[in-house]
VEXDO-599790 format. One record per residue (C-alpha): residue number from 1; residue in three letters; x, y, z. Coordinates in Angstrom, 1 decimal, decimal comma. Layout:
n | res | px | py | pz
NUM | ALA | X | Y | Z
...
//
This chain:
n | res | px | py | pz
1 | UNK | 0,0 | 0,0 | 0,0
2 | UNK | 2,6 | 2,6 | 1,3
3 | UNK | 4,6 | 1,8 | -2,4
4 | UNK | 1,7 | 2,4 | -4,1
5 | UNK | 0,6 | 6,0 | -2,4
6 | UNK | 4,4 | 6,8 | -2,8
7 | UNK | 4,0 | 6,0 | -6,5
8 | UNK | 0,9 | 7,9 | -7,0
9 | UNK | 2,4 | 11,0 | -5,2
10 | UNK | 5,4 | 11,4 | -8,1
11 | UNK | 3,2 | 10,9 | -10,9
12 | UNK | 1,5 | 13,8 | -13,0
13 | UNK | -2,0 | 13,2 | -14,8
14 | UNK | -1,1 | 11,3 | -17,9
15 | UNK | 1,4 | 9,0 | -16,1
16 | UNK | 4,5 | 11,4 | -16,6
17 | UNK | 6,7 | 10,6 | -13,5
18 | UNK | 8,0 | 14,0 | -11,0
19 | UNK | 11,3 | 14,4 | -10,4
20 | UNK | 12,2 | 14,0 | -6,7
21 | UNK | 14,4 | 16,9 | -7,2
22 | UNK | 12,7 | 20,6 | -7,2
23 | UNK | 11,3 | 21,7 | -10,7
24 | UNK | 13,1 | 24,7 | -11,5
25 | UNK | 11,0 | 26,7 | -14,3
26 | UNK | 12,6 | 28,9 | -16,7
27 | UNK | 11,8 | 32,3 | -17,5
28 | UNK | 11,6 | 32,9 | -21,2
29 | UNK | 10,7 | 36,6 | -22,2
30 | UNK | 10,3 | 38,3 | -19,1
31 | UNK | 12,5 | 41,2 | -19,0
32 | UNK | 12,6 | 43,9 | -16,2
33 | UNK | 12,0 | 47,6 | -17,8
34 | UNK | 15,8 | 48,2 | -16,7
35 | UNK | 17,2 | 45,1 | -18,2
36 | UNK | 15,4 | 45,7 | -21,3
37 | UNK | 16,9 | 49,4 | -21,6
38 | UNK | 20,2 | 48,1 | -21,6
39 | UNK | 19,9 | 46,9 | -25,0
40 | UNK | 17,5 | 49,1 | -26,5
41 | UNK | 16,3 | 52,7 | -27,2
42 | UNK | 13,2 | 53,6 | -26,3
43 | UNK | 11,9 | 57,1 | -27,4
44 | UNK | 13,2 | 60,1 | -25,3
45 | UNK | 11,9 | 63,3 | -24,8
46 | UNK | 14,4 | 65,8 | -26,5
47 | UNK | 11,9 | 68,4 | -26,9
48 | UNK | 11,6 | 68,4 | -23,1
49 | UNK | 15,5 | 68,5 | -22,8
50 | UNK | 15,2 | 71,5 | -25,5
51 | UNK | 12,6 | 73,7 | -23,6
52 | UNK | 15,0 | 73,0 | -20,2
53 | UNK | 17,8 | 74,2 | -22,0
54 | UNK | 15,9 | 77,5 | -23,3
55 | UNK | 14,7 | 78,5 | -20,2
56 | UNK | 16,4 | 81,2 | -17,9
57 | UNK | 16,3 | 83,2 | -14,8
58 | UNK | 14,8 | 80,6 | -12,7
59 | UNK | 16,8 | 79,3 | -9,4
60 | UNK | 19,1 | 75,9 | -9,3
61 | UNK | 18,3 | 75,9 | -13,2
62 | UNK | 21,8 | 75,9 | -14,4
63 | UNK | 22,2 | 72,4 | -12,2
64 | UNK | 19,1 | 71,1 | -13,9
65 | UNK | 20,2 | 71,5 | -17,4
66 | UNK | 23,8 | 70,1 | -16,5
67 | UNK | 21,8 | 66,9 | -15,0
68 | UNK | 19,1 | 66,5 | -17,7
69 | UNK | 22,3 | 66,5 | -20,3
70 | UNK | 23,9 | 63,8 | -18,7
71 | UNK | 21,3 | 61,7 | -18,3
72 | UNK | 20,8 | 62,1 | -22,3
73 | UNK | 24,2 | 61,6 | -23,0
74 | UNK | 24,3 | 58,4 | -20,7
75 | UNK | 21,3 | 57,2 | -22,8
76 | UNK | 23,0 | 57,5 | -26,0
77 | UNK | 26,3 | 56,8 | -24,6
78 | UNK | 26,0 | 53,9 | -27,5
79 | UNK | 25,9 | 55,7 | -30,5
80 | UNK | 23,1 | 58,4 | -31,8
81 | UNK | 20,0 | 57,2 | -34,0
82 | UNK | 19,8 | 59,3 | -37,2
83 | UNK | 16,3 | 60,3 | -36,4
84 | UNK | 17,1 | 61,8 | -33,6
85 | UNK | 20,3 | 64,0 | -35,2
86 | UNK | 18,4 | 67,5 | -35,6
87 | UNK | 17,3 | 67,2 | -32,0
88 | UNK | 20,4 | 66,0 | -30,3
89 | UNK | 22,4 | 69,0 | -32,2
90 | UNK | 20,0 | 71,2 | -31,4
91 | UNK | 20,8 | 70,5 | -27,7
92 | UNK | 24,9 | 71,0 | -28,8
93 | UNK | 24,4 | 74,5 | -30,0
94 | UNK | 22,7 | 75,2 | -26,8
95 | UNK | 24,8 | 74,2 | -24,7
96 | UNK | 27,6 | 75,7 | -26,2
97 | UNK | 26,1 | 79,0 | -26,4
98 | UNK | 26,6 | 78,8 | -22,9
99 | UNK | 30,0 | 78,3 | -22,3
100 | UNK | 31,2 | 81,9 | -22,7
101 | UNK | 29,3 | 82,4 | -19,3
102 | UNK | 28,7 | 79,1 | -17,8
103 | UNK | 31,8 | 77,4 | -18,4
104 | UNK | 30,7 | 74,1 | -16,6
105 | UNK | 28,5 | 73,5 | -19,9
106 | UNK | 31,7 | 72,5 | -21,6
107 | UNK | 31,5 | 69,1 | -20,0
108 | UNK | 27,9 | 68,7 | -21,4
109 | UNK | 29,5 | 69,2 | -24,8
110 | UNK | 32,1 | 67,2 | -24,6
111 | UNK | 30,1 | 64,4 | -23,7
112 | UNK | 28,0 | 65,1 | -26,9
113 | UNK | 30,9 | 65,5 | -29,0
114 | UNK | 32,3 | 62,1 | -27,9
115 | UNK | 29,2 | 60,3 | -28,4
116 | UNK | 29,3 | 62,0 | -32,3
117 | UNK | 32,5 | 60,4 | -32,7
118 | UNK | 30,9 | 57,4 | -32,8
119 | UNK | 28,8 | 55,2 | -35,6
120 | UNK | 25,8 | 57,0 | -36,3
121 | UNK | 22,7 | 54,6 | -36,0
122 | UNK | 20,2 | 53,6 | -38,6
123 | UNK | 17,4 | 51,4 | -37,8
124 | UNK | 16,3 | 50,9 | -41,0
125 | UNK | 18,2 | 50,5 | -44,3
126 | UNK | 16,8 | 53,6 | -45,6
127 | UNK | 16,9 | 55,9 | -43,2
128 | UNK | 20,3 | 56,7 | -44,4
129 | UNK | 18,6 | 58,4 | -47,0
130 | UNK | 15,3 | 59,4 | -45,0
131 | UNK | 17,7 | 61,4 | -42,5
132 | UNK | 20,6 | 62,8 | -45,0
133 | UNK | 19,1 | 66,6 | -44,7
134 | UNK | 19,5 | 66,4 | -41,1
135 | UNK | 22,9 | 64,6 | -40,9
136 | UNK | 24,3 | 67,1 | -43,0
137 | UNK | 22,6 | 70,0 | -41,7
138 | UNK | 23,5 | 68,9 | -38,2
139 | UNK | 27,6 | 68,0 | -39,0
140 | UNK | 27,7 | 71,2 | -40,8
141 | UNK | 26,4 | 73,1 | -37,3
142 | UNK | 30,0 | 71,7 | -35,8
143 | UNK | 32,0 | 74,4 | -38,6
144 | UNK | 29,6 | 76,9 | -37,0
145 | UNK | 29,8 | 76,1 | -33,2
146 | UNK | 34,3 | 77,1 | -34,5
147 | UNK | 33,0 | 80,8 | -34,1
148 | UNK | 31,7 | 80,3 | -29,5
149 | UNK | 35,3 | 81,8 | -27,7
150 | UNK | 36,1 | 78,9 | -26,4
151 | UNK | 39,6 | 77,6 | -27,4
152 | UNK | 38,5 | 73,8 | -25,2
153 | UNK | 35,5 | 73,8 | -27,7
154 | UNK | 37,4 | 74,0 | -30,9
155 | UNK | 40,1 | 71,7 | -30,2
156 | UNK | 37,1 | 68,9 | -29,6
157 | UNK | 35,4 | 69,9 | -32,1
158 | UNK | 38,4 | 69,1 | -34,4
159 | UNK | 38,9 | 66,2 | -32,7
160 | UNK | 35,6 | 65,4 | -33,1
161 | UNK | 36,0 | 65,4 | -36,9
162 | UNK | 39,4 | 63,4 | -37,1
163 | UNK | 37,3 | 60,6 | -35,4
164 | UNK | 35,1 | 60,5 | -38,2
165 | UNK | 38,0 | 58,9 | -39,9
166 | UNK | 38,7 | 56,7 | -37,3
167 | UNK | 35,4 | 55,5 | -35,8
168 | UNK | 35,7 | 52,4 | -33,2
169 | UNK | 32,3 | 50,1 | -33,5
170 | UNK | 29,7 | 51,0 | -30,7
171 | UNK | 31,1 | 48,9 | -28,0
172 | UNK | 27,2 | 47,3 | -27,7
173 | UNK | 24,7 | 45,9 | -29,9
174 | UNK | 21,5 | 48,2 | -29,8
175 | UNK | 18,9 | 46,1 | -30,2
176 | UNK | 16,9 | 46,7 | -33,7
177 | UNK | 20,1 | 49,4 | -34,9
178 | UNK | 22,8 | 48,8 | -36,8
179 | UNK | 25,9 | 51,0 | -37,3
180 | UNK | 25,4 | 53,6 | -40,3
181 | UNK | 27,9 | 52,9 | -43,4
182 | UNK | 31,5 | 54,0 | -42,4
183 | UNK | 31,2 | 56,7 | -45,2
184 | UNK | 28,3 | 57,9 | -44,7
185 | UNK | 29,1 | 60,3 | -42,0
186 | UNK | 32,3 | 62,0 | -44,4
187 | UNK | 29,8 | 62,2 | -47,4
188 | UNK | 27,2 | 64,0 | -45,2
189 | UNK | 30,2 | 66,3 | -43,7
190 | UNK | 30,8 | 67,1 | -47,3
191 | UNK | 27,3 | 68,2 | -48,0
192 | UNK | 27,2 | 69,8 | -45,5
193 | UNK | 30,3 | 71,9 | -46,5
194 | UNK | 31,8 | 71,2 | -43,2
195 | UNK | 35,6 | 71,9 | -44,8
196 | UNK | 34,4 | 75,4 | -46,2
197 | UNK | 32,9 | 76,2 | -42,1
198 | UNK | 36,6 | 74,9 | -40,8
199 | UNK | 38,7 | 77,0 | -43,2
200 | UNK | 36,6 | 80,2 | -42,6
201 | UNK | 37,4 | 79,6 | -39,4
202 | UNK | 41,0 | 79,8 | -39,7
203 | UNK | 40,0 | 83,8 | -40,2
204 | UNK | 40,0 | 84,6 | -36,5
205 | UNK | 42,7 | 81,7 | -35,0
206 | UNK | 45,7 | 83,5 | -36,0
207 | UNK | 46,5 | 84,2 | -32,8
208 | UNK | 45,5 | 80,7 | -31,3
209 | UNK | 48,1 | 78,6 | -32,5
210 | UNK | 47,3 | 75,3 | -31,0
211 | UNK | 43,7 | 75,5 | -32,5
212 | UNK | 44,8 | 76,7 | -35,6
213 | UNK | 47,5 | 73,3 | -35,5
214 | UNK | 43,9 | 71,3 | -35,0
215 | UNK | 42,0 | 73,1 | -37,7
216 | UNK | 44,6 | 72,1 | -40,1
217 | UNK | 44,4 | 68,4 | -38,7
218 | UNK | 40,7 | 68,1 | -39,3
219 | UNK | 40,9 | 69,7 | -42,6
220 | UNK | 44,0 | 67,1 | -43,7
221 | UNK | 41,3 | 64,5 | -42,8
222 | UNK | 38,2 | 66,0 | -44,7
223 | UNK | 40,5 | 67,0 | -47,7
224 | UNK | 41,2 | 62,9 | -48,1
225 | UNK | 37,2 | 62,6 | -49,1
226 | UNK | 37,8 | 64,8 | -51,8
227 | UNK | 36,8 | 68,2 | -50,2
//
């Protein structure tokens, strides 16, 4: 009788035996909101970044902005999607119109300029094409950003640019992206007319010798795509 009970207890309806041991179940597509971040972009909200970054006059601001741009930067510490090019430069220019009298904002625009050093993004095959306007129109803003009094600025900017040539692969998949072609980020530079910004800009570095030494760098690099 008691082999009997004892061999009713370990089988499952059907006649499937248990094992003795404890069931362990697996978890198959359950991912935490955190986990799943890791490996993918989720829409941000740039526009809010944007309006933060336009504000003024209001107290503890200048700490929020600093904050709000790190965080960003953090997000996209992988690379930058294509679609969200116009936006993210949009955030650059702001933040380096403020260097002249908030010097800590050169931080924030490092961090940008490091992340633009990177493979741009595409998550589709054509958005290299969809998004060329804005790629060039947004490289091209670097040639104008030369003009903010800020020797720091201008030497990463130019370093910014002799990356394009050098470009390490994100150092993580994103999850639904892909790296943009390796030349697509010089041909947009020379739609853009990025070499014409950086040689105008030689104008007022006379004086500056170590940027004008990294002007001439970044223009040796652009000059080797034909510009």
């Amino acid at each position: 009788m008691f082999t009997q009970q004892a061999t009713a207890r370990s089988q499952e309806p059907g006649g499937r035996t248990k094992s003795s041991s404890p069931r362990q179940i697996p978890v198959v597509g359950v991912v935490t909101e955190d986990e799943d971040a890791q490996g993918a972009l989720k829409p941000m909200d740039l526009n809010g970044v944007i309006k933060l970054l336009e504000e003024t006059d209001k107290g503890d601001l200048e700490g929020k902005q600093l904050k709000s741009v790190k965080k960003l930067m953090q997000y996209y510490q992988n690379g930058l999607p294509l679609r969200d090019l116009a936006q993210i430069f949009k955030i650059l220019k702001l933040c380096a119109g403020k260097i002249e009298h908030q010097p800590h904002f050169i931080e924030s625009v490092y961090n940008i300029l490091k992340v633009c050093s990177l493979p741009f993004l595409k998550k589709k095959v054509s958005d290299e094409i969809t998004y060329a306007e804005d790629t060039a129109n947004s490289i091209a803003l670097l040639g104008d950003l030369m003009k903010v009094p800020s020797s720091e600025l201008r030497i990463q900017i130019c370093k910014c640019i002799v990356d394009f040539y050098h470009a390490e692969p994100p150092k993580k998949h994103i999850t639904g992206y892909q790296p943009a072609s390796s030349s697509y980020k010089i041909q947009m530079a020379e739609v853009g007319g990025l070499a014409t910004s950086m040689v105008q800009s030689l104008a007022w570095l006379e004086n500056q010798l170590v940027e004008k030494l990294w002007v001439l760098k970044a223009l040796q690099h652009l000059s080797t795509s034909g510009l």
